[in-house]
C-alpha positions as CSV (number, residue, x, y, z in Angstrom):
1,X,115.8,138.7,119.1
2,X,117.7,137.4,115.7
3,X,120.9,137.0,117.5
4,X,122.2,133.5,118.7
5,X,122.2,134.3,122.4
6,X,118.3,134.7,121.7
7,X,117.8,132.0,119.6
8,X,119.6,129.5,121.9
9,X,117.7,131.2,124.8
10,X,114.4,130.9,122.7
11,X,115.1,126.9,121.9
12,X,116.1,126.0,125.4
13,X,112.6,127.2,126.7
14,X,110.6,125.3,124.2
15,X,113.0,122.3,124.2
16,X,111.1,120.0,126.3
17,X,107.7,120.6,124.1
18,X,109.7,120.1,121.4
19,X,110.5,116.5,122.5
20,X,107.5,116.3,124.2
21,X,105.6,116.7,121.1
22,X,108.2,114.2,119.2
23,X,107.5,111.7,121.8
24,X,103.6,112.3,120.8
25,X,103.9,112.3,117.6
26,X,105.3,108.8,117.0
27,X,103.2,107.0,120.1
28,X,100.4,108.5,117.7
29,X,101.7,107.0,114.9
30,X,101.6,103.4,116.5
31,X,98.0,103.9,117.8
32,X,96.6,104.7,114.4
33,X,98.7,101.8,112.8
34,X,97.1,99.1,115.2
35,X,93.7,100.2,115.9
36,X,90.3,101.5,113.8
37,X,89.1,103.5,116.7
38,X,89.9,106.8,115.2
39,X,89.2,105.8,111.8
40,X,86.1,108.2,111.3
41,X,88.1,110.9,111.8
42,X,90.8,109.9,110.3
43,X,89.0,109.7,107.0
44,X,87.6,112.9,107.3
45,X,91.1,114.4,107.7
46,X,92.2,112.4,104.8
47,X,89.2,112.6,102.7
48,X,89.7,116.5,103.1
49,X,94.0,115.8,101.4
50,X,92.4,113.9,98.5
51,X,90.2,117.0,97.4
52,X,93.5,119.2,98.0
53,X,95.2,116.9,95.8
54,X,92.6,116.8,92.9
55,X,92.4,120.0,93.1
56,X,96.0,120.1,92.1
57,X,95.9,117.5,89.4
58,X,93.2,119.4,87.5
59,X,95.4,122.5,88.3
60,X,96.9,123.2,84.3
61,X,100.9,122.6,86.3
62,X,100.2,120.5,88.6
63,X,103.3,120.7,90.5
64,X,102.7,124.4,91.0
65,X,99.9,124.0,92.2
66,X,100.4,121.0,94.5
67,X,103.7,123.0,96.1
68,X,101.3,126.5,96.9
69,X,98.6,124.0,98.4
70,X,101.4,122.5,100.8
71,X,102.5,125.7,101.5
72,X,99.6,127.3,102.1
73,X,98.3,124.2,104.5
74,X,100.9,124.0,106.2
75,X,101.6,127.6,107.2
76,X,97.8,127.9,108.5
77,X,98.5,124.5,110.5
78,X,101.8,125.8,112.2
79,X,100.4,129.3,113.1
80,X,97.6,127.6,114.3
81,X,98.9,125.3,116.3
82,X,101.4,128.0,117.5
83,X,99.2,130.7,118.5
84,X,96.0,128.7,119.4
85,X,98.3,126.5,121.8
86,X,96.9,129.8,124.2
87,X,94.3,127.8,124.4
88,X,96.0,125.7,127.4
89,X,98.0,124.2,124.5
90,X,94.8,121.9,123.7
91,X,95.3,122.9,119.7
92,X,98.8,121.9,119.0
93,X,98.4,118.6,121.4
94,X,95.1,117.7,119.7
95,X,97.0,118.7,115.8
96,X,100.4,116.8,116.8
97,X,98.1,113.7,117.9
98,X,96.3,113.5,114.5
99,X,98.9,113.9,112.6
100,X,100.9,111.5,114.0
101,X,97.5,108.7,113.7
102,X,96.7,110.1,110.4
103,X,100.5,109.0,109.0
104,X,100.0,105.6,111.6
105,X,96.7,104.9,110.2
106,X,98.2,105.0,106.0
107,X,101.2,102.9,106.7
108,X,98.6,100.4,108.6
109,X,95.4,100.5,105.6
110,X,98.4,100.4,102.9
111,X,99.8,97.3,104.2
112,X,96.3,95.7,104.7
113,X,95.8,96.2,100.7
114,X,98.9,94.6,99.8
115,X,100.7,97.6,99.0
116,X,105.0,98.7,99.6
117,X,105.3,100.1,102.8
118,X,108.6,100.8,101.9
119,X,107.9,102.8,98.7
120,X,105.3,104.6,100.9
121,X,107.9,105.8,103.7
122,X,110.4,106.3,100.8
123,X,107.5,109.1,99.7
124,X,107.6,110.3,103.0
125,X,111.4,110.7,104.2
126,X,113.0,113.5,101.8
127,X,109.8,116.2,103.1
128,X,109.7,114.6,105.9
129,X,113.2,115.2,107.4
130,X,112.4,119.3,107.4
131,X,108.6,118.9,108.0
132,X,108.2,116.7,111.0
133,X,111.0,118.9,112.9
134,X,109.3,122.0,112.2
135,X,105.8,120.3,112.8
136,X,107.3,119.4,116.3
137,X,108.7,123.0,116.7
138,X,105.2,124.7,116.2
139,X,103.3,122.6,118.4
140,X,105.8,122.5,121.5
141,X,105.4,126.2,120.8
142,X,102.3,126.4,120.9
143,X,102.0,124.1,124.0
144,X,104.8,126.6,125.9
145,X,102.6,129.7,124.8
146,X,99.5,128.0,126.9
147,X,101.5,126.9,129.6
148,X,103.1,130.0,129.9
149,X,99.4,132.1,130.4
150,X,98.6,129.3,132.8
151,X,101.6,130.1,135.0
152,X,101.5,133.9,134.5
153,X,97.5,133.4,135.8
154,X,98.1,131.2,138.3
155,X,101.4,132.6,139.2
156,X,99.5,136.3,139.4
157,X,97.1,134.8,141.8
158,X,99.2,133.0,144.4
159,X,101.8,136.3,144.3
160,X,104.4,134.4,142.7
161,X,107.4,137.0,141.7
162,X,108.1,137.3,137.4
163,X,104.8,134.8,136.4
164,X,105.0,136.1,133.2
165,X,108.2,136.1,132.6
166,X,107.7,132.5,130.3
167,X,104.5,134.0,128.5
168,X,107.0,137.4,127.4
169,X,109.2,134.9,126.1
170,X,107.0,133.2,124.2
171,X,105.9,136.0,122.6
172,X,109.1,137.6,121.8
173,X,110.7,134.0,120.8
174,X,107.7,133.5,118.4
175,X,108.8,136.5,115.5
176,X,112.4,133.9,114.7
177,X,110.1,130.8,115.2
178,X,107.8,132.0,112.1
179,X,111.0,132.8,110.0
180,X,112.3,129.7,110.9
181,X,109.3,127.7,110.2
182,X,108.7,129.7,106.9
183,X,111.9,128.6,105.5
184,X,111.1,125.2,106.7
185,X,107.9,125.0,104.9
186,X,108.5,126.5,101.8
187,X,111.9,123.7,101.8
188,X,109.7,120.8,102.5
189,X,106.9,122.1,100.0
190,X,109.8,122.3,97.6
191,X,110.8,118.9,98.1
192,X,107.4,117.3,98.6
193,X,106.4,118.6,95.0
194,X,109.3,117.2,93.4
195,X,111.2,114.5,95.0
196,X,108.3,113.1,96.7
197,X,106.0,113.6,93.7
198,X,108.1,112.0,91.4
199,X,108.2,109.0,93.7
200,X,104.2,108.9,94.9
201,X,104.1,109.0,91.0
């Protein structure tokens, strides 16, 4: 399970989600820079990071707090999208498309008020190098683990031979995914609520 024929075995299935989800992501991104249709929920999902920030402001450490609300957020976010993508893989597509408008949607309401998109994206880049891989990771997951019970059921049906076969692997794959994406969280909190901090500050 742990050992590299496994691991290379697990990342060769969920590969093309992987960059599937990437390519989602960012075509995200440039929908919520350039357009105000999804601003209501945008600003739901973002009115719901400014309480989760307050909340760690009037925390007495601040920075504490802030890293065990990242972490904390974000490991409910990736084993949701990861085991809900069951689901037909609707969760993790719907999650990797807001995230990438949410992100889209600041760059495009900072520049409108005359802020530095630069010093924004400079925020962004030292977390964002371990989170957005690992973000990717969990949703192609989650999209393979919903693809993989919709060709084990269809497969079952028709008579194909070994329909399950992806599904098993999706389940076995997922124990190193969650290590992996535990490290990767708990890095990119770290970062986050230092580098990223100091420069948001």
């Amino acid at each position: 399970m742990f050992s590299r024929q496994s691991l290379a075995a697990t990342w060769k299935d969920v590969r093309p989600y992987f960059i599937f989800s990437m390519i989602l992501f960012f075509a995200a991104l440039v929908v919520g820079g350039s357009s105000d249709a999804t601003m209501g929920l945008l600003l739901e999902q973002l009115s719901r990071m400014a309480e989760l920030a307050n909340e760690a402001r009037n925390a007495d450490n601040p920075q504490s707090a802030f890293f065990w609300i990242i972490v904390k957020n974000n490991m409910v976010a990736f084993l949701s999208m990861m085991y809900l993508g069951i689901g037909l893989g609707i969760v993790p597509l719907v999650s990797c498309l807001i995230n990438g408008l949410m992100v889209g949607f600041v760059l495009h309401a900072a520049a409108e008020q005359g802020e530095q998109i630069w010093r924004i994206v400079l925020g962004l880049i030292p977390h964002g190098i371990v989170e957005l891989p690992a973000l990717f990771l969990a949703s192609g997951f989650g999209m393979m683990l919903g693809v993989g019970l919709w060709k084990g059921i269809w497969g079952t049906l028709i008579g194909k031979d070994a329909p399950w076969s992806l599904f098993r692997r999706s389940i076995v794959g997922s124990i190193p995914i969650l290590l992996i994406l535990a490290i990767a969280v708990f890095v990119a909190a770290l970062i986050e609520s230092t580098v990223s901090y100091a420069i948001a500050s």
